[in-house]
C-alpha positions as CSV (number, residue, x, y, z in Angstrom):
1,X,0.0,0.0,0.0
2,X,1.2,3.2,-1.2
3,X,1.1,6.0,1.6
4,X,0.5,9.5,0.8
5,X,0.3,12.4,2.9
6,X,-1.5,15.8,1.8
7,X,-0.2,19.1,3.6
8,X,-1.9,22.2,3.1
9,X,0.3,25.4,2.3
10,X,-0.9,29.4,2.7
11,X,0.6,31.3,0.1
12,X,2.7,34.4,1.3
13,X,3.8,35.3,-2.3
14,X,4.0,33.0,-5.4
15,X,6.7,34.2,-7.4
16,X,5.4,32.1,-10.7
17,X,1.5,31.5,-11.4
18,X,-1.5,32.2,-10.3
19,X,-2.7,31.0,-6.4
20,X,-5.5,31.4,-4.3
21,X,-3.9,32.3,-1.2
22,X,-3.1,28.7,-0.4
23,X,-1.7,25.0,-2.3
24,X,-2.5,21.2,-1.1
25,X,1.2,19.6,-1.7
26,X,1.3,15.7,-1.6
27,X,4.2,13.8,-0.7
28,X,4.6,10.0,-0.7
29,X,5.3,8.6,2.8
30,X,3.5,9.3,6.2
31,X,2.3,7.5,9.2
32,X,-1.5,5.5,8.3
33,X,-2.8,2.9,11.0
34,X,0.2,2.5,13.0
35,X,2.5,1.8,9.7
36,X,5.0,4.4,8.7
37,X,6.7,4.5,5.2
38,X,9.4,6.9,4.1
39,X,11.3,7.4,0.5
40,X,14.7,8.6,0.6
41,X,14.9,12.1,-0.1
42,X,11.1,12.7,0.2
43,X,10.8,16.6,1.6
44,X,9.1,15.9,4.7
45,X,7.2,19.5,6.4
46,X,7.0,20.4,10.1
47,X,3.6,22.0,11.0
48,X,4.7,25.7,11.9
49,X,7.6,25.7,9.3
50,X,8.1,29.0,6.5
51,X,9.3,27.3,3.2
52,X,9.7,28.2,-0.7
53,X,8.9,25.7,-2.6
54,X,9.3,24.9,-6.2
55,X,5.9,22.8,-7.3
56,X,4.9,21.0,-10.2
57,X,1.0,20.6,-11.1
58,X,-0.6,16.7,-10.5
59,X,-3.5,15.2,-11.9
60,X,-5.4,15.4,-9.0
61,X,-5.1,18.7,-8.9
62,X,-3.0,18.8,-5.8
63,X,0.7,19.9,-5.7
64,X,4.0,18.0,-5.6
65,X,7.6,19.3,-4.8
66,X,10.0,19.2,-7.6
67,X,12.7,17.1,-7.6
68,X,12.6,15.9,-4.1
69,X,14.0,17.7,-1.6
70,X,15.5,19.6,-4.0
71,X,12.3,21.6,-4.6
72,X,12.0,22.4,-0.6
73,X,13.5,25.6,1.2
74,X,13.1,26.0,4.7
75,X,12.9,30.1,5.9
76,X,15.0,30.8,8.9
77,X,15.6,33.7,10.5
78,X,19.5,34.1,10.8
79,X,20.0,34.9,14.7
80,X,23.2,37.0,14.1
81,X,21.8,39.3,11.3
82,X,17.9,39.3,11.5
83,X,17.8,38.6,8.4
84,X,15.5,35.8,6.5
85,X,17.3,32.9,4.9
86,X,17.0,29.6,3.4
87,X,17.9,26.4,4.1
88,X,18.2,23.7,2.0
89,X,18.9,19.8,2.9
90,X,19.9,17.4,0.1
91,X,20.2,14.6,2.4
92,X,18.7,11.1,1.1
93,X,19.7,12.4,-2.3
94,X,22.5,11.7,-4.6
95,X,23.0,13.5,-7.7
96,X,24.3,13.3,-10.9
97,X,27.4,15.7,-11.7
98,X,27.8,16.1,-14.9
99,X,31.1,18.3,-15.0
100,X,32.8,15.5,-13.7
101,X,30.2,12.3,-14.9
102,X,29.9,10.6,-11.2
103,X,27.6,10.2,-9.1
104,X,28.1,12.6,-5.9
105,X,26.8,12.8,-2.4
106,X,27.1,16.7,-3.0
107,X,26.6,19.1,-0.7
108,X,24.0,18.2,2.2
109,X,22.9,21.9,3.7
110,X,22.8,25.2,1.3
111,X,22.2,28.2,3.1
112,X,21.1,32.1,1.4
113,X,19.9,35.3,2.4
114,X,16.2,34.4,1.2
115,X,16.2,37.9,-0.8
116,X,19.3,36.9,-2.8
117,X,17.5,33.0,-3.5
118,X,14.3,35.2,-4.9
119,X,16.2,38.1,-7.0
120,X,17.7,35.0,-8.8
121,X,14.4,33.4,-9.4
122,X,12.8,36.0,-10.6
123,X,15.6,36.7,-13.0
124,X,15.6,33.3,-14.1
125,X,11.9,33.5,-15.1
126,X,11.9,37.1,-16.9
127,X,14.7,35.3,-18.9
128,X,12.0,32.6,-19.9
């Protein structure tokens, strides 16, 4: 039995597409009738937690996080500055390299100032 769980996003600000003020995201995993199943590198989301995320449409209408984890920034504030930042956790995951054709392990945490991660997403899409 396949186990998916449904979490229900408000939308702050959607930097690409249209919203209405909130987004159902599914993963696979979760806890159902005492069993628990988990998928390596599966974002998993903590009930109180700030993310960006980057979604991709499913049939059902719901949401689903691109590539993995990949697709999952958590919002911190940074206690030393104030400021907002992201936090990103590839573990689970191993990735393909292509400047060097292996495998890699990669790097597990990514941290930036939250501003900076959005600037360059918006930049990317104007290019689009």
């Amino acid at each position: 039995t396949l186990i998916l769980t449904t979490s229900k996003f408000i939308v702050n600000e959607s930097l690409k597409g249209p919203t209405n003020g909130s987004v159902n995201v599914t993963t696979v995993g979760g806890t159902l009738d005492g069993i628990t199943q988990t998928v390596a590198g599966m974002p998993e989301f903590l009930g109180d937690e700030e993310v960006l995320l980057f979604l991709q449409p499913r049939s059902t209408g719901n949401w689903q996080v691109l590539g993995l984890s990949q697709g999952k920034f958590r919002i911190v504030n940074n206690p030393l500055t104030g400021e907002k930042e992201t936090v990103r956790s590839l573990s689970g995951l191993t990735l393909y390299d292509s400047r060097n054709q292996r495998l890699s392990e990669g790097t597990k945490f990514s941290r930036m100032r939250l501003s900076e991660l959005q600037e360059r997403i918006r930049g990317l899409i104007k290019e689009q």
